[in-house]
C-alpha positions, 0 to 999 in steps of 0.5 A: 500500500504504502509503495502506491502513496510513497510517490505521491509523497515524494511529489511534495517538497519533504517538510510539507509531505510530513506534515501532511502525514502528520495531520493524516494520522491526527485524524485516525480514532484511538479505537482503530489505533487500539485495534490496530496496535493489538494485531501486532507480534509482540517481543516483550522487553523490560528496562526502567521498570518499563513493560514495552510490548517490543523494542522497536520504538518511533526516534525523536523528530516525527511526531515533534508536538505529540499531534499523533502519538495514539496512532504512531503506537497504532502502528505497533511501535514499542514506544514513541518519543515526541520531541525535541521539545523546548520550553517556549515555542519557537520556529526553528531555521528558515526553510527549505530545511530538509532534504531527501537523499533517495539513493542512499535512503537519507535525510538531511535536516536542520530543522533547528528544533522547530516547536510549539513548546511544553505547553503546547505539547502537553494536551497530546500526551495528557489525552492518551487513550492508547497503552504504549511507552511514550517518551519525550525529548528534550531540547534548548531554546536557541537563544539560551545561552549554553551556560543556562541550558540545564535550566531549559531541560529542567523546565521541560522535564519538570512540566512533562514528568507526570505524563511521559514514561522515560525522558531523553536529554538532547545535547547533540542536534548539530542544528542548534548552535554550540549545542554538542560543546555541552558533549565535553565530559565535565559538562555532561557531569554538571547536567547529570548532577543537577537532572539527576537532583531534579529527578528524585525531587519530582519522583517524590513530587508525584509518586513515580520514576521517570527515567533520565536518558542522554542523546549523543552525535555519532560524530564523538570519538570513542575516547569522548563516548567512553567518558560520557559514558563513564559520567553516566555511570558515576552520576545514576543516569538511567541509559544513553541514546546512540546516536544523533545525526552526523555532519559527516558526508563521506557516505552520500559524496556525490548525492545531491543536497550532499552538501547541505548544512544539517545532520544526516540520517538513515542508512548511511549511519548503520556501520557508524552505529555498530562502532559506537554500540561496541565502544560502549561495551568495551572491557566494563563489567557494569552495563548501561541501558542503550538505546540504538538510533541510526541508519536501521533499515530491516529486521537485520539491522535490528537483530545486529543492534539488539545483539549487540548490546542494544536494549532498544531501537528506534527508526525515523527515516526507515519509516519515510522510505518503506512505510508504516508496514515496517513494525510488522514485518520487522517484528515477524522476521525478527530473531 
């Protein structure tokens, strides 16, 4: 089905044929996304004190506003993170600001955290009628100035705790500017503690844990992981999303809008990812929960991760160029 429409798409400029999705899926009724999520094989997996019914999850990016999040886990997603949100709404960078790579199965994008803000986004994870793990992600206003960036993700964090199931911290888009500095191991140490603080305040606030998760690029060295990671592990934080974007093109060399400014996602990222999953595991007894995004593109890929060392994995571009059917059949071929 989704080969006959998927032309139709690609006719439009990329950002309208995701917000024509978007207001599509609005529309569908949480009874049919009951029905719908309810036909599809689950493979449970637990991590946090969370049941998922699989560990394929919808990434950050597609459902920015929480517009659709009832029928994005109609589609069968072990779970849905919404996002990047930030306190205030804002516009993000001037368009055209994404761009598809067809024969690399890529996307380009510097969207530049476009949204409507927490307030904004608070209805649609505040009505959810439809069982699912939805997590959220959170970004820094533009103009806030780096040295105040834990303020911004504690506001978000703070308005969002009693409706999200896990919480993604994201200090590695390349589309806002000196973002990733925030990357550097003393300063991922300071968000921790104070995220952490933050944390236990609002468990005891509203009676139940949210767990914290950081977001990295791919584009860190394996020294820089494994010192983040090592933060992670001293200061309690509760897992690791690998990876952002990359802003490096050697993959799509040639392609056109290869040379555009942003990140790249998709295919290209899958031998990057692998790299970075067994950085993670190299010689240390205690394990952290790992969430892999990048470059998964068939139910093989998503063994590979899983096997090797990921507890989770989710996909946005798979999901622009093969379709919603994806959840399904990736999880009957799954093993």
């Amino acid at each position: 089905m989704y080969q006959l429409i998927r032309p139709l798409l690609f006719a439009l400029e990329p950002e309208a044929a995701h917000r024509l999705t978007v207001r599509s899926l609005r529309c569908v009724p949480a009874w049919a996304s009951r029905w719908m999520r309810a036909r599809v094989r689950k493979q449970p997996v637990r991590v946090w004190g969370l049941a998922f019914d699989n560990p394929l999850g919808l990434a950050a990016g597609f459902d920015k506003n929480a517009e659709c999040v009832e029928a994005c886990l109609g589609l069968g997603f072990g779970f849905v993170e919404v996002g990047a949100v930030t306190p205030k709404p804002q516009a993000g960078n001037p368009r055209p600001r994404l761009f598809r790579i067809p024969e690399r199965e890529a996307l380009i994008n510097r969207m530049g955290f476009n949204n409507v803000g927490i307030a904004g986004a608070l209805p649609g994870l505040q009505k959810r009628r439809v069982p699912g793990i939805v997590g959220i992600n959170i970004g820094k206003q533009k103009e806030t100035p780096l040295e105040e960036a834990i303020q911004d993700y504690e506001a978000v964090l703070m308005l969002s705790y009693p409706w999200v199931d896990y919480a993604t911290v994201n200090i590695s888009s390349p589309n806002t500017e000196g973002l990733r500095t925030l990357q550097a191991a003393h300063r991922v140490e300071n968000l921790c503690r104070h995220l952490k603080k933050q944390q236990s305040l609002l468990q005891h606030m509203h009676h139940r844990y949210v767990p914290i998760l950081l977001k990295i690029a791919p584009d860190l060295t394996e020294v820089e992981v494994q010192a983040i990671v090592s933060v992670l592990l001293e200061t309690g934080m509760d897992g690791l999303v690998i990876a952002n974007t990359t802003v490096d093109r050697t993959a799509v060399m040639g392609c056109v809008h290869a040379e555009e400014a942003g990140g790249l996602s998709g295919r290209p990222l899958f031998t990057r990812l692998l790299s970075l999953l067994d950085c993670v595991q190299q010689g240390r007894q205690q394990t952290l929960p790992v969430m892999a995004v990048g470059g998964i593109a068939s139910a093989d890929d998503l063994t590979r991760v899983l096997n090797s060392g990921a507890t989770l994995a989710a996909v946005y571009t798979a999901l622009v160029y093969q379709g919603p059917g994806i959840v399904g059949r990736w999880l009957r071929e799954f093993h």
